[in-house]
C-alpha positions in Angstrom: 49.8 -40.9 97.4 48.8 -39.6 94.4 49.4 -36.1 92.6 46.5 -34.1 94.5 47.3 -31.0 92.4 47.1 -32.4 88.6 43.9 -31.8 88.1 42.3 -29.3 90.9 43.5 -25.8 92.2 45.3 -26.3 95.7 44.1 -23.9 98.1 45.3 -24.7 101.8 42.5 -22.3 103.3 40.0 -25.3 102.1 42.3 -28.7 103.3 39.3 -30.3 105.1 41.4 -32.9 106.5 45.3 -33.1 106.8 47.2 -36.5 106.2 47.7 -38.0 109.5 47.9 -41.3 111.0 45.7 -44.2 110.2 42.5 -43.7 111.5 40.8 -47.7 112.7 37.2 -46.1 113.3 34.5 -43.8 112.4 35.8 -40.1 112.4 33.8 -36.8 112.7 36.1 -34.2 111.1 37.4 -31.5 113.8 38.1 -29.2 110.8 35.1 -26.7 110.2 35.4 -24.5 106.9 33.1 -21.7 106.4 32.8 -21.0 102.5 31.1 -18.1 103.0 27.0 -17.2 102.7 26.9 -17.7 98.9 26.6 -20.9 96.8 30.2 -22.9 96.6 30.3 -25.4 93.8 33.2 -27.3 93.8 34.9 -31.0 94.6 35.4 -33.3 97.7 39.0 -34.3 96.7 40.1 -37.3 99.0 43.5 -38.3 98.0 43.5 -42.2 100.3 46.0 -44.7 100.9 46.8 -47.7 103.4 43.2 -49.1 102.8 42.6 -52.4 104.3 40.1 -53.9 102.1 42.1 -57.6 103.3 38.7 -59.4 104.6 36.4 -57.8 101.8 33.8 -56.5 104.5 35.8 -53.3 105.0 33.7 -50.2 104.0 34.5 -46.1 103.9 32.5 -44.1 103.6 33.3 -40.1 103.0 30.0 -37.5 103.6 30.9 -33.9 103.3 28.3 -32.5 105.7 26.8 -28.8 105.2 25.5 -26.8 108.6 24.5 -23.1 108.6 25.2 -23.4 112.4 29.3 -22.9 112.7 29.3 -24.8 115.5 27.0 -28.1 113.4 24.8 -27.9 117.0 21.8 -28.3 115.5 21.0 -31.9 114.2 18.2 -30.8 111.8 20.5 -28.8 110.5 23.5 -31.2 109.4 22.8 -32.4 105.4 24.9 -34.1 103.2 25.9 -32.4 100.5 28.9 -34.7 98.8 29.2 -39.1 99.9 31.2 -41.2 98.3 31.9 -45.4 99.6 34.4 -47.4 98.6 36.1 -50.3 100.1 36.0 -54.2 99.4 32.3 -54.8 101.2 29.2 -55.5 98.6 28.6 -52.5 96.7 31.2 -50.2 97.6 33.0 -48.7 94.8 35.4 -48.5 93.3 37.8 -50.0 95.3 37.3 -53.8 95.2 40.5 -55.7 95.7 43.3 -54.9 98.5 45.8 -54.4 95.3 43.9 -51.1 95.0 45.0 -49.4 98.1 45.8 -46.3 97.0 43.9 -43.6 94.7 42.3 -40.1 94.6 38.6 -39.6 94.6 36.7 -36.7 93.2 33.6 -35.6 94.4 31.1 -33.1 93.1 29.0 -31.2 95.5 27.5 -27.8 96.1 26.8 -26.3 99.4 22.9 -26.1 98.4 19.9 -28.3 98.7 16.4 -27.1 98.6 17.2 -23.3 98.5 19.0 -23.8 101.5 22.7 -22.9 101.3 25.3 -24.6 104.2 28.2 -22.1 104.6 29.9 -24.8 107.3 31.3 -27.6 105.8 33.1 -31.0 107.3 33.8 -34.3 106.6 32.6 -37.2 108.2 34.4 -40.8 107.4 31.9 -43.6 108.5 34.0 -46.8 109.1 32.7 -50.5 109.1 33.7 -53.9 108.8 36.1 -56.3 110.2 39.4 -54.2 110.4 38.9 -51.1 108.5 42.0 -49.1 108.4 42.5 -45.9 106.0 45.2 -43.1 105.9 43.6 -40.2 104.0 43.9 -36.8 103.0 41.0 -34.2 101.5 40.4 -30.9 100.5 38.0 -28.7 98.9 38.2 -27.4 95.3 36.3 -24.6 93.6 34.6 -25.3 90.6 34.8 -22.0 88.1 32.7 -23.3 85.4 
């Protein structure tokens, strides 16, 4: 895996998702982080590795979902607020090739969308294709500009 930490101030607090085994199919995170009632601008870092792109179908794809309902009850109220695809299936980028199977994705979000701020946040990893197969980690990171 890559250097998570080069570029982004670690905080363990916001680790959305911890590395863990491969995951084969679509994933609704069980981590729920509550960044508090106030606007949170910041990135969806996803720091991947074992992707299967072998069959060029495979897709991934990564939605940071926003809830002002801890417990994300409410459908209505579940928006996405950071996506990001990649993979070796028509227009996914940027991975293309199964040689790229490893990397770390940023992701620019804020936790508001149409005067409506989302204080619970999650991740959500939509899996498709023939064999998809992904070993990822992710974490939120405050943006201070």
């Amino acid at each position: 895996m890559s250097n998570l930490y080069s570029q982004h101030t670690y905080d363990n607090a916001l680790l959305i998702r911890a590395l863990a085994s491969a995951i084969t199919s679509t994933e609704t995170g069980s981590v729920i982080l509550d960044v508090g009632s106030g606007l949170f601008a910041g990135d969806l870092v996803i720091d991947y590795s074992g992707l299967d792109v072998v069959t060029g179908d495979e897709a991934y794809t990564f939605m940071l979902e926003g809830s002002p309902d801890a417990g994300f009850g409410t459908a209505g109220n579940i928006t996405v607020v950071a996506m990001q695809r990649i993979g070796g299936a028509t227009g996914a980028a940027p991975v293309g090739t199964a040689d790229a199977a490893a990397g770390t994705i940023t992701v620019p979000f804020r936790n508001e969308r149409n005067g409506t701020t989302f204080r619970y946040l999650r991740l959500y990893t939509l899996l498709a294709g023939t064999s998809p197969s992904i070993v990822f980690k992710a974490f939120l990171a405050k943006s201070f500009s």
